[in-house]
C-alpha positions in Angstrom: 19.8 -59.1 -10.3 17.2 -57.0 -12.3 14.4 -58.7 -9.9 16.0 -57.5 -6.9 16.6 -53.6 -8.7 13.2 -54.0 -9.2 12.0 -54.5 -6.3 14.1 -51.7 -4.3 12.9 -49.5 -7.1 9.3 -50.1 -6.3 10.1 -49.8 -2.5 11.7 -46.6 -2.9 8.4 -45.4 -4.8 6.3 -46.9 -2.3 8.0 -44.7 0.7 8.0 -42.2 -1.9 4.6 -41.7 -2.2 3.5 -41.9 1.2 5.8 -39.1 2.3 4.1 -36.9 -0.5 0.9 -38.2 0.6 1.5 -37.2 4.2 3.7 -33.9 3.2 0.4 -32.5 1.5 -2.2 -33.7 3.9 -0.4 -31.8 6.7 0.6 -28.9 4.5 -3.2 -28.6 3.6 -4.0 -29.1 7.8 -1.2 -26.9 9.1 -1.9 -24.1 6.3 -6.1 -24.3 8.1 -4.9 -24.3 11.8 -3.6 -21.0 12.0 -4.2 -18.2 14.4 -7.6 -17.6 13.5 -8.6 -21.0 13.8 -7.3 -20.8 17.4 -9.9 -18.2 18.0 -12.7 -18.7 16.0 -12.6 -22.4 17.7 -12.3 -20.8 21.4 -15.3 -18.1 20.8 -17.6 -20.3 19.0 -17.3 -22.8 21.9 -18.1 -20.8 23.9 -21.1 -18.9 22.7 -22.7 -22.5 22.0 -21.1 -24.8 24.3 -21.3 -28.4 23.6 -23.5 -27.9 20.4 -20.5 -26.5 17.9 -19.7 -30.3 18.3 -22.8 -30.0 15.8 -20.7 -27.2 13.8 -17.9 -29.0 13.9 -19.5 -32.1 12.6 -21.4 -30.2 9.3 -18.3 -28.3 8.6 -16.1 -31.7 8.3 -18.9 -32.9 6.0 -18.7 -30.4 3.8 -14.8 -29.8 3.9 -14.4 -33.4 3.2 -16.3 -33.3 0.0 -14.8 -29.7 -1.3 -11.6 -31.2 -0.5 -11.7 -34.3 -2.6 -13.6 -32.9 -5.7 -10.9 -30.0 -6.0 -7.6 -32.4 -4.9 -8.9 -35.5 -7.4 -9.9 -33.3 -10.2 -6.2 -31.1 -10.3 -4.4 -34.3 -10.0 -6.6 -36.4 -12.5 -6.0 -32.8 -14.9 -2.5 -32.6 -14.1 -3.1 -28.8 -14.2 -3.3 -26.3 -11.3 -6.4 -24.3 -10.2 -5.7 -21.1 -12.4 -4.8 -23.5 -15.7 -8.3 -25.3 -15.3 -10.0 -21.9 -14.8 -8.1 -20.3 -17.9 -9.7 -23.4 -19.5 -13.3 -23.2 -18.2 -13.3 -19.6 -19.2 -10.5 -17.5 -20.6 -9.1 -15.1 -17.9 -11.3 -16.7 -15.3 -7.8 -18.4 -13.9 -6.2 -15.0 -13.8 -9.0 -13.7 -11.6 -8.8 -16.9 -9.2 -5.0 -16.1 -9.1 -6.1 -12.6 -7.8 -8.5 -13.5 -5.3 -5.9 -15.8 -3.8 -3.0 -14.2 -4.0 -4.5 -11.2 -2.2 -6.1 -13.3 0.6 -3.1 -15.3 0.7 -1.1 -12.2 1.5 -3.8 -10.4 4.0 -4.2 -13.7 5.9 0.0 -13.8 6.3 0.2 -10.8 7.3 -2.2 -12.3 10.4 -0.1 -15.5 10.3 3.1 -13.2 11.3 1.6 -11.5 13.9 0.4 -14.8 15.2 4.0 -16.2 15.2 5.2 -13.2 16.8 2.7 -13.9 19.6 3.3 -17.4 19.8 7.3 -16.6 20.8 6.3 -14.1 23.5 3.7 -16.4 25.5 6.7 -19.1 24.9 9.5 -16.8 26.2 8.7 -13.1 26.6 9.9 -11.8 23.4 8.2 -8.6 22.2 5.3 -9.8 19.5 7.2 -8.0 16.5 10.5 -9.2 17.7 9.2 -12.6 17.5 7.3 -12.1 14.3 10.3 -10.9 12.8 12.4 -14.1 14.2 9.7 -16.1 12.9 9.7 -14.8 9.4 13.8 -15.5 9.4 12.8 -19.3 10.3 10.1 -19.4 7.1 12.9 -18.0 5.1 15.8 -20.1 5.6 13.2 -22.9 4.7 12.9 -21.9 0.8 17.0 -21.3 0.5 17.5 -24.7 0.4 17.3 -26.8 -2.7 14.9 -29.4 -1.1 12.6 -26.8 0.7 9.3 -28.7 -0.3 11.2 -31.8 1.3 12.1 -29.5 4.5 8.2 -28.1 3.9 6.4 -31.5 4.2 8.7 -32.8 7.1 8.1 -29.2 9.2 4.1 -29.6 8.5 4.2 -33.2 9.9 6.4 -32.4 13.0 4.5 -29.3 13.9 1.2 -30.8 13.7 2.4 -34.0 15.6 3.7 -31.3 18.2 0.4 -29.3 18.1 -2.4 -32.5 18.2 0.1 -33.8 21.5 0.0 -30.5 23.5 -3.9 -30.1 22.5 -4.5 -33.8 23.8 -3.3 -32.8 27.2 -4.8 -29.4 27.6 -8.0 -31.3 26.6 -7.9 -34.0 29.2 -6.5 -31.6 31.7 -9.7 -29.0 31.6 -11.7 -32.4 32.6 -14.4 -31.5 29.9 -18.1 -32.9 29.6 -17.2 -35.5 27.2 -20.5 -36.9 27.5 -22.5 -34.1 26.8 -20.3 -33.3 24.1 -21.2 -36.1 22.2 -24.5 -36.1 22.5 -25.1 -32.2 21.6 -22.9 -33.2 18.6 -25.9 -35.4 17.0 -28.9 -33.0 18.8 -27.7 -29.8 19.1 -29.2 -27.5 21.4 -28.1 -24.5 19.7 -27.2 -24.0 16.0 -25.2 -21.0 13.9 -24.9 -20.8 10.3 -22.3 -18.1 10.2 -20.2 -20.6 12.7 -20.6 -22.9 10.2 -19.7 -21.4 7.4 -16.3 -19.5 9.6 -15.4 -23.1 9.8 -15.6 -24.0 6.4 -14.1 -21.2 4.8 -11.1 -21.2 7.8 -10.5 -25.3 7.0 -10.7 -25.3 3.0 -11.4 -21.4 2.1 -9.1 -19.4 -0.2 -5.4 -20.6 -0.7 -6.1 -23.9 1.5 -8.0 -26.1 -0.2 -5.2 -25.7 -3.1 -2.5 -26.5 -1.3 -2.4 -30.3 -0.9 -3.7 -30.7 -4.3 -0.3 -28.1 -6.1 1.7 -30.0 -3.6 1.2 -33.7 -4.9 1.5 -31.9 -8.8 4.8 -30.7 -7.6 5.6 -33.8 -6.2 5.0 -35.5 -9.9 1.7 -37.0 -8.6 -1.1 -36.9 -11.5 -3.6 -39.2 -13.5 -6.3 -41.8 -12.7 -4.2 -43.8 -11.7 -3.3 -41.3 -8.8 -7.0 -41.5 -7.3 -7.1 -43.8 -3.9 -3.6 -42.2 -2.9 -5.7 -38.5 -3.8 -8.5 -39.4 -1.6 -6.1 -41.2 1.4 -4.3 -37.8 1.1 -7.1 -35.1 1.5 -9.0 -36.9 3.8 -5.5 -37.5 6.1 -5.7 -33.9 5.7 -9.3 -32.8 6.5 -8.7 -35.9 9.9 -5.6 -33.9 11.3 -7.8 -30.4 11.2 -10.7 -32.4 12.5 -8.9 -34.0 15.5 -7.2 -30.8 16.1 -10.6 -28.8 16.4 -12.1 -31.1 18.4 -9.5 -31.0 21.0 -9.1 -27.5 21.5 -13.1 -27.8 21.3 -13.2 -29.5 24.0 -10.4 -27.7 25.6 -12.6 -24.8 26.1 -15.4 -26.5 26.9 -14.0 -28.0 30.0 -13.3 -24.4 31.6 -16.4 -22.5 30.4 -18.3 -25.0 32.0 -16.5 -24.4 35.2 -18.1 -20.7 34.9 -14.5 -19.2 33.8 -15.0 -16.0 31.8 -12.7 -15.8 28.5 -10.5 -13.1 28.3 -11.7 -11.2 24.9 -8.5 -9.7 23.7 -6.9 -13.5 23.9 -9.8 -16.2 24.3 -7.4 -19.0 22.9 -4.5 -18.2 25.9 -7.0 -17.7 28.5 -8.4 -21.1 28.1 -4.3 -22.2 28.5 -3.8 -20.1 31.1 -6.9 -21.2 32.8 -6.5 -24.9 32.3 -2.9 -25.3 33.5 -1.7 -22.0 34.9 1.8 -20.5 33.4 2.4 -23.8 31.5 -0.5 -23.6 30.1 0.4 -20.1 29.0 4.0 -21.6 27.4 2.0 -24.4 26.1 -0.5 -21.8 24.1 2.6 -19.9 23.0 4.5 -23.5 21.0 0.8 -24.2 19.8 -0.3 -20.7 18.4 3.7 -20.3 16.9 3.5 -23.7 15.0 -0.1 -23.1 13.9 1.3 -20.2 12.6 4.4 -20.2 10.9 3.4 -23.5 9.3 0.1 -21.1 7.9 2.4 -18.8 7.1 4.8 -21.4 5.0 1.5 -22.5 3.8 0.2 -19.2 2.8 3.3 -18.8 0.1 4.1 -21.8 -1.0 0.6 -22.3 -2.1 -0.1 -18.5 -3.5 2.6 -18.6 -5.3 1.9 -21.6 -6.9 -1.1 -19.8 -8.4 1.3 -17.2 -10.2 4.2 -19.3 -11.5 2.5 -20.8 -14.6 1.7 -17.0 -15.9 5.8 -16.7 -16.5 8.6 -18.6 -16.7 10.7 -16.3 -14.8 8.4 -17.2 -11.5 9.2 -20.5 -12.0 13.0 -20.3 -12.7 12.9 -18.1 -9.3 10.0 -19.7 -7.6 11.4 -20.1 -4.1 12.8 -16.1 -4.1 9.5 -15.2 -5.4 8.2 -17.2 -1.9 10.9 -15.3 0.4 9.7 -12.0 -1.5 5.9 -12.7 -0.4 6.7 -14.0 3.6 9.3 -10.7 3.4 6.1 -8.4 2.3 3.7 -9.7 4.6 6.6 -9.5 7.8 7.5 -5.5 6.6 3.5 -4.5 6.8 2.6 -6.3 10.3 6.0 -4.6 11.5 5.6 -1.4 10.2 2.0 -0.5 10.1 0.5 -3.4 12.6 -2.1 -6.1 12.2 -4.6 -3.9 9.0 -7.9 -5.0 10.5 -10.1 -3.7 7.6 -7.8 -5.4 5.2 -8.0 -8.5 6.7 -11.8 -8.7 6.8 -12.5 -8.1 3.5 -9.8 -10.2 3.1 -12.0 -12.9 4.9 -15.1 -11.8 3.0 -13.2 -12.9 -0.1 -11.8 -16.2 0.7 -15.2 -17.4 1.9 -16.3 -16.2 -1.5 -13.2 -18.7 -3.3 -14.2 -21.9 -2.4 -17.7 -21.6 -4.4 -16.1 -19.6 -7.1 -13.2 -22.4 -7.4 -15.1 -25.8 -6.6 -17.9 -24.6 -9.2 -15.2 -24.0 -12.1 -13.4 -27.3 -11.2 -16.6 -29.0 -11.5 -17.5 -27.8 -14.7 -14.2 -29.1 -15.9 -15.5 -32.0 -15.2 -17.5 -32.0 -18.2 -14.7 -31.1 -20.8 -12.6 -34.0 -22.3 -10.2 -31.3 -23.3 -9.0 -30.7 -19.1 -9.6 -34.2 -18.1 -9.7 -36.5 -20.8 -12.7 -39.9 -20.5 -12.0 -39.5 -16.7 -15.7 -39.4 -15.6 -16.3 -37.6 -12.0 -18.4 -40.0 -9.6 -21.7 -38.5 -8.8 -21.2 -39.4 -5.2 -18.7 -36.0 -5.0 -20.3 -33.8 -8.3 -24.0 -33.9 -6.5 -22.5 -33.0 -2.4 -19.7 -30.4 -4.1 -22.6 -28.8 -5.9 -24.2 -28.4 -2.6 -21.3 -27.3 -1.1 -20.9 -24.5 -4.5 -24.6 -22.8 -3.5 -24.7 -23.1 0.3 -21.0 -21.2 0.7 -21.8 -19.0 -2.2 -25.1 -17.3 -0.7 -23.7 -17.2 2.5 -20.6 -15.7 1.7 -22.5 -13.1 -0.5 -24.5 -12.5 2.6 -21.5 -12.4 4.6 -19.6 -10.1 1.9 -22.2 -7.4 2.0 -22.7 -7.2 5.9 -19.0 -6.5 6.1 -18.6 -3.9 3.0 -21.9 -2.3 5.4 -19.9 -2.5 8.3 -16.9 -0.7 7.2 -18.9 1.7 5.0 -20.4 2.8 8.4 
């Protein structure tokens, strides 16, 4: 009799596991395929054609390994990304909490709007009657008691939803696969700044977090937790990955056929272009599950970053949630989309990732956060690359838009 409890008990862990496993892998995807990754996919593809296959390629390289050094060392710490930094350096964590918090919080702000869109290419609803409508759905999420439950299962559905529809836009716009491929391995045309947009929209600012708080929420933590870590971010960085290159190839097939983009919408026009109104419907279920699962995404995971400060945060963690998708809803509806907000915003979460992935690697080197763990050289040496390449050329970035907006 105890065999057979046994036996259902290590079942039941099993399935389990690989629902947590999956939950944060598409929380981390869904959270990266938002609006702006709609767009910044659509332009970039077509200012270099079939050489972002190229971009795309580098920018899953390096997303893979910021992924799995920040995802293995939280869960081998147990701690969150502000409790290691506190640790590194005193107050460091606080300032981390800041950075994403704010750009958490700019970025939803985007994510709303992007919802509100999303419901009137679907059925004609005014955009902040949509956004609004949107924001209700997010809600009602986080009033029930098993809302990271609800969470996981809404990532996994929407992004089964949004890699279907993408599929058949692909193969409808009957793009150059072949050429695709090949420009994808000897590019024709190369961007750094496309690169880096990539990198810091996939695992910039809140994102790269939010797999890793996820499995901690979900009880997930040790050494022992390190092949279901690494099945989990890399599920993760797969679904964003297949996603891009889809909608990658998407708009290649009808800017090849000499179709001009529309530059207020790029991302619909390709729809539209591709398969007429349907296509336009279509666009409107893709852009409103990319983004009220970014927008779920957004405040779950910024949130997470505050809660360990107070015990009050945690007591009232899914109001405080509500209370952040509530703030972001009220400014898009009452004073628009804040354009200059939102790209320092941008500036700043390009500038996370280094900040963040450099502090978690030197936690690597204290027994205190991680105990005899010892980090495989495999991921310090490629995460260190990741740590100066982002950081100069966000600090580059940083300064052309501060210039900008100065002007």
């Amino acid at each position: 009799m105890k065999e057979v409890e046994l036996s259902k008990q290590k079942t039941t862990h099993k399935k389990v596991s690989t629902s947590v496993l999956l939950g944060a892998a598409f929380l981390m995807a869904t959270s990266s395929i938002g609006p702006g990754f709609l767009t910044q996919t659509t332009v970039f593809t077509n200012e270099l054609r079939a050489s972002f296959g190229f971009v795309i390629l580098v920018s899953l390289i390096l997303d893979i390994f910021a992924q799995m050094n920040i995802w293995r060392i939280i869960v081998v710490s147990g701690l969150r990304g502000q409790e290691i930094a506190n640790k590194v350096f005193p107050g460091l964590g606080y300032v981390l909490a800041g950075l994403i918090v704010f750009g958490g919080l700019a970025f939803n702000i985007g994510n709303v709007a992007g919802a509100g869109l999303g419901v009137n290419a679907m059925i004609g609803f005014d955009v902040k009657t949509g956004a609004a409508l949107s924001a209700v759905f997010a809600i009602i999420i986080f009033l029930f008691k098993e809302a990271s439950k609800i969470m996981d299962r809404a990532a996994q559905i929407a992004g089964g939803i949004m890699i279907l529809l993408m599929m058949y836009v692909a193969v409808s716009s009957a793009p150059p696969v072949g050429e695709a491929v090949i420009r994808t391995f000897a590019p024709t045309q190369l961007s750094i700044f496309a690169i880096v947009t990539l990198v810091g929209g996939t695992v910039g600012g809140y994102i790269t977090f939010a797999g890793g708080h996820r499995l901690l929420d979900a009880g997930l933590k040790g050494t022992e937790s390190i092949p279901q870590v690494n099945k989990s971010s890399i599920t993760g960085i797969a679904v964003t990955g297949i996603m891009r290159v889809l909608l990658f190839l998407a708009v290649l097939g009808v800017v090849t056929q000499g179709f001009i983009l529309d530059a207020d919408n790029p991302a619909a026009s390709v729809f539209g272009e591709a398969l007429g109104t349907v296509g336009l419907r279509i666009f409107g279920v893709i852009m409103w599950a990319a983004a009220i699962t970014s927008v779920i995404g957004a405040a779950y995971t910024s949130v997470s970053f505050i809660k360990t400060f107070h015990k009050n945060i945690v007591k009232y963690e899914h109001y405080v949630i509500i209370g952040f998708i509530l703030i972001s809803t009220l400014v898009f509806l009452i004073i628009g989309k804040p354009v200059n907000i939102l790209i320092i915003a941008g500036a700043l979460n390009g500038m996370i990732l280094p900040i963040a992935l450099a502090t978690l690697l030197i936690a690597t080197h204290k027994k205190s956060i991680i105990g005899d763990y010892k980090h495989p050289k495999w991921l310090t040496i490629p995460g260190i690359l990741v740590v100066i390449a982002m950081g100069i050329l966000s600090i580059m970035t940083l300064r052309e838009q501060i210039l900008l907006l100065l002007k």
